[in-house]
Residue frames as a rotation matrix with the C-alpha (Angstrom) as fourth column:
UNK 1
0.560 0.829 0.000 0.00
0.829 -0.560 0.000 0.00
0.000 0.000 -1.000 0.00
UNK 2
0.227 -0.700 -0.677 2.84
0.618 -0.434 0.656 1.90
-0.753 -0.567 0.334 0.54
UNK 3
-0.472 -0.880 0.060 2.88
0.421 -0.165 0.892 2.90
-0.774 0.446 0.449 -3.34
UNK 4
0.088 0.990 -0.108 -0.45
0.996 -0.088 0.008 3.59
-0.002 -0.108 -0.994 -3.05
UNK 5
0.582 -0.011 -0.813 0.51
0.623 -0.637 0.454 6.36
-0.523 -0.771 -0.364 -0.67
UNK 6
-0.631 -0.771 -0.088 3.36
0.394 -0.416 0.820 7.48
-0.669 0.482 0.566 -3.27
UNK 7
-0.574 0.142 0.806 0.84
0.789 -0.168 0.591 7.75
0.219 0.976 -0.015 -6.17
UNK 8
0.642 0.714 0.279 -1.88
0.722 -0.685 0.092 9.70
0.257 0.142 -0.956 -4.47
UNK 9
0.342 -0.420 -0.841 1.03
0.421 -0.731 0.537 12.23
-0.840 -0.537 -0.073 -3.23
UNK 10
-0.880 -0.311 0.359 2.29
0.452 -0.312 0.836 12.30
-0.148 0.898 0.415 -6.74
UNK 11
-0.042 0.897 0.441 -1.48
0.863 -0.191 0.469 13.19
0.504 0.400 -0.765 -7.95
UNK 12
0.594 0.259 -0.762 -1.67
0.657 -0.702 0.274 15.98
-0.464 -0.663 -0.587 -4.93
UNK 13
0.094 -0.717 -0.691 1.60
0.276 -0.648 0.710 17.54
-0.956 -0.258 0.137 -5.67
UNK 14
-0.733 -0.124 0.669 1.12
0.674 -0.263 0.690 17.34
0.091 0.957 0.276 -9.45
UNK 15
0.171 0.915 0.366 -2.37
0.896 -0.299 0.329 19.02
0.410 0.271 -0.871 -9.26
UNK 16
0.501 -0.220 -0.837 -0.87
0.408 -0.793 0.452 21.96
-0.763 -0.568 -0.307 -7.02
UNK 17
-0.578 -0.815 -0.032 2.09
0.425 -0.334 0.841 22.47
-0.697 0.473 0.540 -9.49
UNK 18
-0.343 0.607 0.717 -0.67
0.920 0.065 0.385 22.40
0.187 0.792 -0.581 -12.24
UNK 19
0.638 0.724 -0.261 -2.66
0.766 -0.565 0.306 25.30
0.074 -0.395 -0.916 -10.44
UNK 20
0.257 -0.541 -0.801 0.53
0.447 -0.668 0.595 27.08
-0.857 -0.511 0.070 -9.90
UNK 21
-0.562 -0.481 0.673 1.37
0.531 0.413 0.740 26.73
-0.634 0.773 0.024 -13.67
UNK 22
0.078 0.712 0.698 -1.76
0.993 -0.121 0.013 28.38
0.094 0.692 -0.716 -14.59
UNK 23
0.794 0.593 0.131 -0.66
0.607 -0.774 -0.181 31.40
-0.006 0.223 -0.975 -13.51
UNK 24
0.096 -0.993 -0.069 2.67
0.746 0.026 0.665 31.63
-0.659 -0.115 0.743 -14.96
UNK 25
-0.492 -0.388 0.779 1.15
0.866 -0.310 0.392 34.16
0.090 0.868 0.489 -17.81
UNK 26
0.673 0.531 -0.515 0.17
0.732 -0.577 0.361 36.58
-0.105 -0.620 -0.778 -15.71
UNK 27
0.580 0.025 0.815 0.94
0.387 -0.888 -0.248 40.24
0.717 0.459 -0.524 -17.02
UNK 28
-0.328 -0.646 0.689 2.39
-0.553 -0.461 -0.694 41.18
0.766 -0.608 -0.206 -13.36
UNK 29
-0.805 -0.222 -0.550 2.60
0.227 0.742 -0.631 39.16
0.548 -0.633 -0.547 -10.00
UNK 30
-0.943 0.325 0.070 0.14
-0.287 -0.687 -0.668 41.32
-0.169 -0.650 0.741 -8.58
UNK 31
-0.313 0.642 -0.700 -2.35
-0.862 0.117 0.493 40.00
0.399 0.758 0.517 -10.86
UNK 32
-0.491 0.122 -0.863 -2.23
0.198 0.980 0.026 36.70
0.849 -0.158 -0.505 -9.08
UNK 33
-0.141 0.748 0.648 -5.43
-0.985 -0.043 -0.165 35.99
-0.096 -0.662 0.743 -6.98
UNK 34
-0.893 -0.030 0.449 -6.82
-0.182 0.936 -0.301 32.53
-0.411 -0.350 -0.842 -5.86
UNK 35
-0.616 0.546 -0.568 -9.19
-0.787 -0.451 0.421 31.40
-0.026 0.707 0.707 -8.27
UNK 36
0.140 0.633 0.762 -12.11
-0.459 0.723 -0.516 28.69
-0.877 -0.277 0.391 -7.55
UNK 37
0.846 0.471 -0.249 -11.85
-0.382 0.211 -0.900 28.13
-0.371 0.856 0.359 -11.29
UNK 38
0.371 -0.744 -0.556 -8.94
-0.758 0.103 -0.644 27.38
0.537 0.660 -0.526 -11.52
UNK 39
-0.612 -0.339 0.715 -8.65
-0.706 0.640 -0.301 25.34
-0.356 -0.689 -0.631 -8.56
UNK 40
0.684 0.560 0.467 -11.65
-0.233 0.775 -0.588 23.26
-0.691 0.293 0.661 -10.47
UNK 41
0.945 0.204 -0.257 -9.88
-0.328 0.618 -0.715 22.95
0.013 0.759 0.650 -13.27
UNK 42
0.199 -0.384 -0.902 -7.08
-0.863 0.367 -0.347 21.27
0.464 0.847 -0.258 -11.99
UNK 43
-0.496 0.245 0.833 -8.45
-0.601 0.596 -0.533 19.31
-0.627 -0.765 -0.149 -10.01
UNK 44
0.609 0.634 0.477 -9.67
-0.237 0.719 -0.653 17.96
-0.757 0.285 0.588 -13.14
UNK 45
0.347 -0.848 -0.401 -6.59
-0.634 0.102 -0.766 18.15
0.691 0.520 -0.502 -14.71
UNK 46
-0.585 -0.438 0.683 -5.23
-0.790 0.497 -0.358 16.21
-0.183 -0.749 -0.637 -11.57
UNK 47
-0.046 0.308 0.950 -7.91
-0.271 0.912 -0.309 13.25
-0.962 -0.271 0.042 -11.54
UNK 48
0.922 -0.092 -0.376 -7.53
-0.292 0.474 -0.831 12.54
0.255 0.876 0.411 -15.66
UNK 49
-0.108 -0.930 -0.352 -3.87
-0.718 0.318 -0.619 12.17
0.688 0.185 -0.702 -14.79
UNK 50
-0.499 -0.493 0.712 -4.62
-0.721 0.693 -0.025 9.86
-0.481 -0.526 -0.701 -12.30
UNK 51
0.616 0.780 -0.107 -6.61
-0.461 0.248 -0.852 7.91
-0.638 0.574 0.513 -14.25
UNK 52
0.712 -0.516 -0.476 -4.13
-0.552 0.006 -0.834 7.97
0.433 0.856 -0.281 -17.36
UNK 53
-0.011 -0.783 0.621 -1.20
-0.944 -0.197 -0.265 7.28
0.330 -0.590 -0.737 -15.18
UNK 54
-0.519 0.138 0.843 -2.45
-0.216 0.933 -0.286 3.72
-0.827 -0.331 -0.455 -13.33
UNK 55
0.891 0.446 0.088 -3.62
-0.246 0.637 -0.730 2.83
-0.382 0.629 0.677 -16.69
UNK 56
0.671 -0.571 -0.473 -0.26
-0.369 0.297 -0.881 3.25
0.643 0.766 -0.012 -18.32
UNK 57
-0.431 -0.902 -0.011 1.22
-0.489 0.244 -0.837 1.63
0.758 -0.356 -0.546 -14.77
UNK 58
0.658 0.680 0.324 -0.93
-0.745 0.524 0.413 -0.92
0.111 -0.513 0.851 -14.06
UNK 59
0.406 -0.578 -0.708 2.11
-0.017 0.770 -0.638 -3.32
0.914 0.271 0.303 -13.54
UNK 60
-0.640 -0.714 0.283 3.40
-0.131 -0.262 -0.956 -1.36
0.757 -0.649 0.074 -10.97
UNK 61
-0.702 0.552 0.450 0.17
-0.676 -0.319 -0.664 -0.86
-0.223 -0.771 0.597 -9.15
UNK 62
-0.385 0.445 -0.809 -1.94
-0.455 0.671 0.586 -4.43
0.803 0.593 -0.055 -9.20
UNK 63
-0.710 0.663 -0.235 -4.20
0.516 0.263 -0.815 -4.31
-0.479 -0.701 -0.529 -6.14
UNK 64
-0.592 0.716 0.369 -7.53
0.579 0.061 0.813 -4.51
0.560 0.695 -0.451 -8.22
UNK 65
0.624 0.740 -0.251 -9.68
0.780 -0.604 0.160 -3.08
-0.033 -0.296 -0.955 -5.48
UNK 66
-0.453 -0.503 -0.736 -6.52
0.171 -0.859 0.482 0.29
-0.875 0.093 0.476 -4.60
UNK 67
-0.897 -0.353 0.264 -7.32
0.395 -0.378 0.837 0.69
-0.196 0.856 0.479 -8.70
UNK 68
-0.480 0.830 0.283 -10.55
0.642 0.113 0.758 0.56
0.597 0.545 -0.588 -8.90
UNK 69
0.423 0.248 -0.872 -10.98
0.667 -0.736 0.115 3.29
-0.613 -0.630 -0.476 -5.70
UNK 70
-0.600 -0.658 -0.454 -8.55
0.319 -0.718 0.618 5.37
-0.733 0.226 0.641 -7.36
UNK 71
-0.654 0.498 0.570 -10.87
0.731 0.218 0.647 4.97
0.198 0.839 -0.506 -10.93
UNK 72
0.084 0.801 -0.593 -13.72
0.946 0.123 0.299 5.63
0.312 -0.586 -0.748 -8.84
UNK 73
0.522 0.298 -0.799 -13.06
0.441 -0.896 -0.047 8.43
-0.731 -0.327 -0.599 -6.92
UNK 74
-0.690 -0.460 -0.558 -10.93
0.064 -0.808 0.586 10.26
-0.720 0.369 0.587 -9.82
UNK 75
-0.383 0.763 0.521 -14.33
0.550 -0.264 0.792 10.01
0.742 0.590 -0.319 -12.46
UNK 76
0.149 0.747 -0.648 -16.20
0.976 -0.216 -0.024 11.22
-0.158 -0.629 -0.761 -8.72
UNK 77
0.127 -0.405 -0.905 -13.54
0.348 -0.836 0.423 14.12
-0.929 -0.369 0.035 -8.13
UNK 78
-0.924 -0.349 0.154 -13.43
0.288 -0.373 0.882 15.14
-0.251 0.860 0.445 -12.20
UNK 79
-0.263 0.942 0.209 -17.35
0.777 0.078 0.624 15.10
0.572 0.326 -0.753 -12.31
UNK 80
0.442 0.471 -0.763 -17.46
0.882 -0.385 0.273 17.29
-0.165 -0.793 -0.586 -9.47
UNK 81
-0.286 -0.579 -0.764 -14.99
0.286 -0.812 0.508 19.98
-0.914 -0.073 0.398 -10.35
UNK 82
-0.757 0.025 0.653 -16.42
0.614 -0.315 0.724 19.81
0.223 0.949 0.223 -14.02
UNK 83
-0.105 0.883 0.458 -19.57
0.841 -0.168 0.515 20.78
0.531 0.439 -0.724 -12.35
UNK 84
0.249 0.107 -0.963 -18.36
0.746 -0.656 0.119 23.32
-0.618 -0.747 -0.243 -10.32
UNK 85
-0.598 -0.799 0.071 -16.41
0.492 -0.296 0.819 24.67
-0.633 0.524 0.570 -12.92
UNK 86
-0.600 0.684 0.414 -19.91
0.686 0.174 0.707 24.93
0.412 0.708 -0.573 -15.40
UNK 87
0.202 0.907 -0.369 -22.03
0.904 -0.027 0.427 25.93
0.377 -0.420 -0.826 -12.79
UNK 88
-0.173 -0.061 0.983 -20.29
0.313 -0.950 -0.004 28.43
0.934 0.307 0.183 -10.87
UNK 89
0.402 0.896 -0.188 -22.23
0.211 0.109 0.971 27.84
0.891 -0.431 -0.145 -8.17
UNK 90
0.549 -0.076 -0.833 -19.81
0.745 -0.409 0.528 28.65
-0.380 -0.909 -0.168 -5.26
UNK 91
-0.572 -0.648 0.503 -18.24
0.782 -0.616 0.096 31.50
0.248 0.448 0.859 -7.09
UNK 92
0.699 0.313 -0.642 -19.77
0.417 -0.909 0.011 35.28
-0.580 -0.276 -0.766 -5.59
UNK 93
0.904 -0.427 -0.012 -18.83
-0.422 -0.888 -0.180 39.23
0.066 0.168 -0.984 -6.17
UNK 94
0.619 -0.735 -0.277 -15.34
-0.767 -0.642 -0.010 38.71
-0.171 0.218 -0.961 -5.00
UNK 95
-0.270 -0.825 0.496 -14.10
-0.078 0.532 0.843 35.47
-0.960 0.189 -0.208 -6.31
UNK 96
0.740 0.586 0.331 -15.65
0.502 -0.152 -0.852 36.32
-0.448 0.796 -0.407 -9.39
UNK 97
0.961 -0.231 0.155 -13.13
-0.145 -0.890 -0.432 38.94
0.238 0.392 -0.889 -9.32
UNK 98
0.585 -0.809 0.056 -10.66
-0.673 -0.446 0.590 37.34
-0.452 -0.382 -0.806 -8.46
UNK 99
0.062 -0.440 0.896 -10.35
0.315 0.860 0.401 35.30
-0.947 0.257 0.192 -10.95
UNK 100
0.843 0.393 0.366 -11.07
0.515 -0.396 -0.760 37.75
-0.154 0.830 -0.536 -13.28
UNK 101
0.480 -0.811 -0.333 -7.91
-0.662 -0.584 0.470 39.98
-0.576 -0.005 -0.818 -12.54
UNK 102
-0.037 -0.660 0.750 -5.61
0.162 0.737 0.657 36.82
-0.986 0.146 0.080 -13.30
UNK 103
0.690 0.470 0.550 -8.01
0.636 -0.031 -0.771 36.46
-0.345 0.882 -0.320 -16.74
UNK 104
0.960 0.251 -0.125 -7.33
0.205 -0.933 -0.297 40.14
-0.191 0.259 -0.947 -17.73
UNK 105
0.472 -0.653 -0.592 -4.10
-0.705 -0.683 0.191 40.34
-0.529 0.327 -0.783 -17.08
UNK 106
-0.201 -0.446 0.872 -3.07
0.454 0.746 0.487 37.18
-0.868 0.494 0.052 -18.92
UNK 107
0.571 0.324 0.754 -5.12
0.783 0.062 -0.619 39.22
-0.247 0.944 -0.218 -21.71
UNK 108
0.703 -0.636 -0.319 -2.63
-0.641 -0.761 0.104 42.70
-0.308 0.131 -0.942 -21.31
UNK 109
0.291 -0.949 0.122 0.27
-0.439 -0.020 0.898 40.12
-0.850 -0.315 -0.422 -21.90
UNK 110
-0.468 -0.059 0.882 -0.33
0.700 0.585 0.410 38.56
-0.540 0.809 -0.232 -24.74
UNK 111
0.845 0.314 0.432 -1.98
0.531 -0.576 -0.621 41.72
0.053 0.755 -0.654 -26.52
UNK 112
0.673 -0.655 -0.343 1.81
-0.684 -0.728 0.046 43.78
-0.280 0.204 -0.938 -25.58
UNK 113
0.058 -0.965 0.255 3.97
-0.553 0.181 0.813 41.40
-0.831 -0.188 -0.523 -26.47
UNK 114
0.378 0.039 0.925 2.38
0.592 0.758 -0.274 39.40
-0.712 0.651 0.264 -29.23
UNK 115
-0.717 -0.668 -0.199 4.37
0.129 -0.409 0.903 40.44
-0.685 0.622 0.380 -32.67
UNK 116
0.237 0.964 0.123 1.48
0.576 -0.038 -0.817 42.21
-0.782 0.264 -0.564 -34.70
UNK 117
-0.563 -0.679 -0.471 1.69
0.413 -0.725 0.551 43.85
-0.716 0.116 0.688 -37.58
UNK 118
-0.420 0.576 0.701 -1.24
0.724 -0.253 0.642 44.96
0.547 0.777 -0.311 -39.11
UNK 119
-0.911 0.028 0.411 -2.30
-0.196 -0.907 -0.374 48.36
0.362 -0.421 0.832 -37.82
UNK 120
0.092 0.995 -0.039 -5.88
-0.494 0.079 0.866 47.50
0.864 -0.060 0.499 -37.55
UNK 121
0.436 0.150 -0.887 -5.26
0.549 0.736 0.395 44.45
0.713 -0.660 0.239 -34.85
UNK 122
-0.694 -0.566 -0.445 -2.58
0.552 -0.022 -0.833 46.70
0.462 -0.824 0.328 -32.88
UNK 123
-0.281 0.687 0.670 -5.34
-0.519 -0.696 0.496 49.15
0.807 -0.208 0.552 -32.89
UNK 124
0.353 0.833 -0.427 -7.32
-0.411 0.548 0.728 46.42
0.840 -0.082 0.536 -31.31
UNK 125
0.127 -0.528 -0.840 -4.60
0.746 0.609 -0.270 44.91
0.653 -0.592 0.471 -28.67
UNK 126
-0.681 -0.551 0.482 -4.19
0.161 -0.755 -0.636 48.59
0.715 -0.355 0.603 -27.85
UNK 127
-0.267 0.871 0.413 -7.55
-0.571 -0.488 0.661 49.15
0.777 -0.059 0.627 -26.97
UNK 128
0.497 0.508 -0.703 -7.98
0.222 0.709 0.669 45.46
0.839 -0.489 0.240 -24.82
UNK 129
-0.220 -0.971 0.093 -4.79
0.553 -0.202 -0.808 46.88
0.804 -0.126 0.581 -23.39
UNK 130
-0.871 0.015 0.490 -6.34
-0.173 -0.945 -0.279 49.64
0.459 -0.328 0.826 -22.02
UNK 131
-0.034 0.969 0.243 -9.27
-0.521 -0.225 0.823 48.33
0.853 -0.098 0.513 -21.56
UNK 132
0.343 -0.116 -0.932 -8.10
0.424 0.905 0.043 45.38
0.838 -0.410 0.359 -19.40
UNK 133
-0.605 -0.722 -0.336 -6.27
0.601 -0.137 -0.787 47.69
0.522 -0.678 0.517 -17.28
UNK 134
-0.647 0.556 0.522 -9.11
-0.694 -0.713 -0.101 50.03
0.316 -0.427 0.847 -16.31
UNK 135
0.528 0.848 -0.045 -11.40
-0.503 0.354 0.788 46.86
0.685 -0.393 0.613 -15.51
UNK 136
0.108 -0.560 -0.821 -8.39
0.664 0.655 -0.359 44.99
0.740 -0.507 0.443 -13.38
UNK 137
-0.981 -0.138 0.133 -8.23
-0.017 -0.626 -0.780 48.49
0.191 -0.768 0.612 -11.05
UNK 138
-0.075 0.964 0.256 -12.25
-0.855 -0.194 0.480 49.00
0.513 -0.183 0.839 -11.10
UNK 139
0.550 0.531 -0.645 -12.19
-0.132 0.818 0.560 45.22
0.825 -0.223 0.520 -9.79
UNK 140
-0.525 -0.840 -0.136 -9.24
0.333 -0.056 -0.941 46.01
0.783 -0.540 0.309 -7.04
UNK 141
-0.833 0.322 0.449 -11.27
-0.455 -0.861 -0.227 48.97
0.313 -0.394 0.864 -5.84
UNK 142
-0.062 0.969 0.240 -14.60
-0.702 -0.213 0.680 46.81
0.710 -0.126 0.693 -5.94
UNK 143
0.241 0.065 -0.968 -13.23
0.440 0.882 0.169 43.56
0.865 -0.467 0.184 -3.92
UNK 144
-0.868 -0.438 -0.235 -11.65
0.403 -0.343 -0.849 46.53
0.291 -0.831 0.474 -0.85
UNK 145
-0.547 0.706 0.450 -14.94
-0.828 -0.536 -0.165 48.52
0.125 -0.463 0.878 -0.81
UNK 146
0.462 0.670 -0.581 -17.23
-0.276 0.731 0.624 45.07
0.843 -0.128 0.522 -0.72
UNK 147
-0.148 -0.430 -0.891 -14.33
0.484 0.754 -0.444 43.36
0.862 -0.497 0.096 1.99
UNK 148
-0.832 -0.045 0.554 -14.86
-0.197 -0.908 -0.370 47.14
0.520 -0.416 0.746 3.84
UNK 149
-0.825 0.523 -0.215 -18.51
-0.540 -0.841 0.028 47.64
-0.166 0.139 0.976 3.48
UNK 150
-0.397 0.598 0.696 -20.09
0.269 0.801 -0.534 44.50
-0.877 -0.025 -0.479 2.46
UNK 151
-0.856 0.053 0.515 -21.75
0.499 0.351 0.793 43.33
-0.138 0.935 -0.327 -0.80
UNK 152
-0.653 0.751 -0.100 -25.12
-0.667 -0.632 -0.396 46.06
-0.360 -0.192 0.913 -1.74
UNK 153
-0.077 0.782 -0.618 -27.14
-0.826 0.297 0.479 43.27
0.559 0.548 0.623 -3.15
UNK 154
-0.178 0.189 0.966 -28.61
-0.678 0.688 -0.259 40.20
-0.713 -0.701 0.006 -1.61
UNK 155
0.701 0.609 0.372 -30.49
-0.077 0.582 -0.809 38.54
-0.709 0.539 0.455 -4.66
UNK 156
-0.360 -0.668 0.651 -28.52
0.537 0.422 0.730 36.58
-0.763 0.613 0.207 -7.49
UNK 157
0.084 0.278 -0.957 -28.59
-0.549 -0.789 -0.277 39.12
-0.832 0.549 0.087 -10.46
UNK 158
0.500 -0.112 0.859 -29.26
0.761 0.531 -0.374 37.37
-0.414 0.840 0.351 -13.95
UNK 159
-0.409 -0.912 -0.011 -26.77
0.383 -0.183 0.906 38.15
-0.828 0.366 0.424 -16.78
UNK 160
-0.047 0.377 -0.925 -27.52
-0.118 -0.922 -0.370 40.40
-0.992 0.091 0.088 -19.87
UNK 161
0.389 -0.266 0.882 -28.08
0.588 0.808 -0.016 38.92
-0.709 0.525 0.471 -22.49
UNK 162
-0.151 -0.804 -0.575 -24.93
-0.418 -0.475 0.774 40.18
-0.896 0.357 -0.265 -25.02
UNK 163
0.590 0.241 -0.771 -26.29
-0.770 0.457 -0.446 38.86
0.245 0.856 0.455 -28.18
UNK 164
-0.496 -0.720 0.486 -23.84
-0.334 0.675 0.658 35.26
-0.801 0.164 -0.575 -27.71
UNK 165
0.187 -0.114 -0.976 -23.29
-0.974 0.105 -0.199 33.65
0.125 0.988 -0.091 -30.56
UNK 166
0.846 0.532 0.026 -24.75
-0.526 0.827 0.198 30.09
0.084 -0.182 0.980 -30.77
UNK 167
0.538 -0.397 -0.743 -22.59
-0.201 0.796 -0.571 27.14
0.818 0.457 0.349 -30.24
């Protein structure tokens, strides 16, 4: 059992790295907030690898019931984080925003640095550019006055519909 104990530590510590990893393209360090969403998704990044893994080292690891728990709970623990991930459901105001900051500024870094050269698109990087930065302070300012002051709404506000585009 003892290699049991090795694999699920491997799985733990991979899924952490993973989570750290996702915010390696943050724009500035500052930018980095703890994100529910991202903790979902790698926690489902974390239970496909175990999964993958004791298939492609089922030699090593041949205690049928140890495999079949592992199976088990990594479809349990991928089903759950997909649906947290989907749903949303424990996400509020400020982890909304704080996963949004990350978001944003991953989008400043890859609109200043990408090599563009049609005038029209820098136009366009300029603009997320800016724009990203005025919604990454407006969301600073709104997670201190809410942590201050508390949240002005009680009731879950539906979303606007933005014309999406099917699919």
């Amino acid at each position: 059992m003892r290699k049991y104990a090795g694999f699920g530590l491997m799985i733990l510590v991979s899924t952490l790295v993973m989570l750290g990893l996702m915010y390696l393209n943050v724009y500035r360090a500052a930018d980095v907030h703890f994100s529910q969403t991202r903790l979902f998704m790698a926690l489902i990044m974390g239970a496909a690898m175990a999964v993958v893994m004791l298939a492609f080292m089922r030699t090593m690891y041949d205690n049928r019931r140890a495999n079949v728990g592992i199976l088990v709970g990594s479809v349990a623990v991928f089903g759950l984080a997909l649906w947290l991930v989907r749903s949303q459901d424990t996400v509020g105001d400020v982890a909304w925003m704080k996963a949004m900051i990350p978001h944003h500024s991953i989008a400043i870094l890859t609109s200043e640095r990408a090599e563009i050269t049609d005038p029209r698109v820098r136009k366009l990087a300029d603009e997320i550019i800016a724009s990203q930065r005025r919604e990454i302070a407006e969301m600073e300012a709104l997670i201190r006055d809410i942590r201050r002051n508390g949240s002005q709404g009680t009731a879950v506000l539906a979303p606007h519909p933005a014309g999406d585009r099917p699919g």
